[in-house]
N, C-alpha and C positions, 0 to 999 in steps of 0.2 A: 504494500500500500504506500501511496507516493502523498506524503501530509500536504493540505495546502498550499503552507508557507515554500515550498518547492515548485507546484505548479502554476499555481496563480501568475509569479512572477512569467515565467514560458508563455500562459497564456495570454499574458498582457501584451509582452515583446511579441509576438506571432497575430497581434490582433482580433484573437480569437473569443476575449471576454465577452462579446455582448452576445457570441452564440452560446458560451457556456451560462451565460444566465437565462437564454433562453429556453434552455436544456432542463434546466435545475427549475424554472419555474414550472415550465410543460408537463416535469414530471412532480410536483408539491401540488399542483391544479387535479392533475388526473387520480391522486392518492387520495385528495382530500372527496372527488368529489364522486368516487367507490363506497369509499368508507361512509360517505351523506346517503348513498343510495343502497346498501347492506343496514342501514340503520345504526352504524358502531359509532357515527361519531354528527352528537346533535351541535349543527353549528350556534343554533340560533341559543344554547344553554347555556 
């Protein structure tokens, strides 16, 4: 496992940060909104 503090940097120099956050949101949106429709996790609570 490669910690942040190592990759981040690469992915700054390479340009590639705003698809890793698009990455990272794509995949927080699609968990959260599993878990809203399995019923495990109430947003609105």
């Amino acid at each position: 496992m490669v910690s942040p503090g190592e990759f981040i940097p690469v992915v700054e120099k390479n340009g590639l940060i705003i698809d890793v956050d698009v990455y990272v949101w794509t995949r927080v949106f699609s968990f959260l909104g599993r878990r809203i429709a399995e019923g495990i996790y109430d947003f609105h609570g």
